[in-house]
N, C-alpha and C positions, 0 to 999 in steps of 0.2 A: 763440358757441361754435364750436370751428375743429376739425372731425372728421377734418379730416387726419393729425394728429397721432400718432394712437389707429389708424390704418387699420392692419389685419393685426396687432394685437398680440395675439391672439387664439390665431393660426394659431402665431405664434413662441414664444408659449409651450406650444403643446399641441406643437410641435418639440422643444423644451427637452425637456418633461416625461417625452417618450418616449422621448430618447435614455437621460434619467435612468433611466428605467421598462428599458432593453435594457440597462445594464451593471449594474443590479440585479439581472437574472435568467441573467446571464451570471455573476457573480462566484454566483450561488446555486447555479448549474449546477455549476461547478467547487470550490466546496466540499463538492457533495454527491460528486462523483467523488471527490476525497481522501480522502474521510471513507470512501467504502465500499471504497477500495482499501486502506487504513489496517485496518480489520478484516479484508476477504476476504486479506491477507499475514500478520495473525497466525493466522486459523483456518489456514491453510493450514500456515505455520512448524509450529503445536503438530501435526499430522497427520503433520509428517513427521521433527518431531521423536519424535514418538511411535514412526514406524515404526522408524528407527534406531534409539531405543534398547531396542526389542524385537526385533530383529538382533542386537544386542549380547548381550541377556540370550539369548538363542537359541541362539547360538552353542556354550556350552560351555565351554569350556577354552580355546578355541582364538577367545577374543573376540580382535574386531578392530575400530578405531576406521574402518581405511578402510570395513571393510565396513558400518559402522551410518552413517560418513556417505554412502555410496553410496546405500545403500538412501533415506536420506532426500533425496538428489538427486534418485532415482529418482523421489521418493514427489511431488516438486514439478516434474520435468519433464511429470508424469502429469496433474497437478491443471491446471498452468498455466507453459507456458514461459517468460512474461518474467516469471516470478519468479527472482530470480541469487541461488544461494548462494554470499555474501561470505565466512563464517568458519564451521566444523564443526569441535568438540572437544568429546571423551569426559571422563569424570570416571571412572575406573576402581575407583572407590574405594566407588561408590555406584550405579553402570549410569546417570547421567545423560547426558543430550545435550545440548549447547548448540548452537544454530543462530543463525545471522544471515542474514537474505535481505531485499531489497533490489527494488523494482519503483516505475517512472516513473509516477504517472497521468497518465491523458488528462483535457486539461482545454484550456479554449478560451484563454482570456487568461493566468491564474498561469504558464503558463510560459513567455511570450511578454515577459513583467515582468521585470524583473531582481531585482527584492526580492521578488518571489512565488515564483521558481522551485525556491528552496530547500525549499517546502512541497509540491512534484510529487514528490520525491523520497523515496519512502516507506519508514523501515527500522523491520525488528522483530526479539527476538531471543527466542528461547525455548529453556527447559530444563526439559525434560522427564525423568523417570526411566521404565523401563517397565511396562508394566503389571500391573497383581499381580493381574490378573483369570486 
């Protein structure tokens, strides 16, 4: 029986195992960062969707789309600055708001991937009418 052979195969695979074991909880890591920047952008959008189009309803006579997407700028520079509002239009017809904002997550590896990067990249869009409370 020739024990050489078998020397340290032990150690190489508890090596193996753990590096396995470190990109499992690093892709876990970074899924969970998407996944709660994916929702903390929509609660966020509808907030400021909301506030805009009760700006709008506010307003009077004298509604204005800059003013209801301001207010909703506002309402997201307040919340959280690296959220970017991409696209803000009124529905004048009905007091709705439509938003689109747009925010990178942090994450260790996806965006360091070139086929993962495109899932860091978080967008959501909401339309909201105002409140009838």
């Amino acid at each position: 029986m020739n024990l050489r052979d078998e020397r340290g195969l032990i150690g190489k695979a508890l090596v193996i195992w753990l590096l396995i074991l470190a990109i499992l909880v690093v892709g876990i890591i970074d899924f969970v960062s998407i996944t709660t920047t994916r929702f903390h952008i929509a609660d966020l959008a509808s907030q400021a969707a909301q506030a805009g189009a009760n700006v709008y309803r506010d307003a009077g006579p004298a509604h204005s789309e800059k003013a209801a997407c301001a207010a909703a700028a506002t309402s997201l520079a307040t919340a959280d600055s690296a959220i970017k509002m991409t696209n803000c239009m009124m529905d004048p017809t009905n007091g709705e708001l439509t938003i689109t904002v747009r925010k990178t997550a942090h994450t260790y590896a996806a965006a360091r991937v070139g086929f993962l990067q495109r899932y860091t990249k978080v967008v959501d869009t909401e339309t909201i009418g105002p409140s009838t409370l």
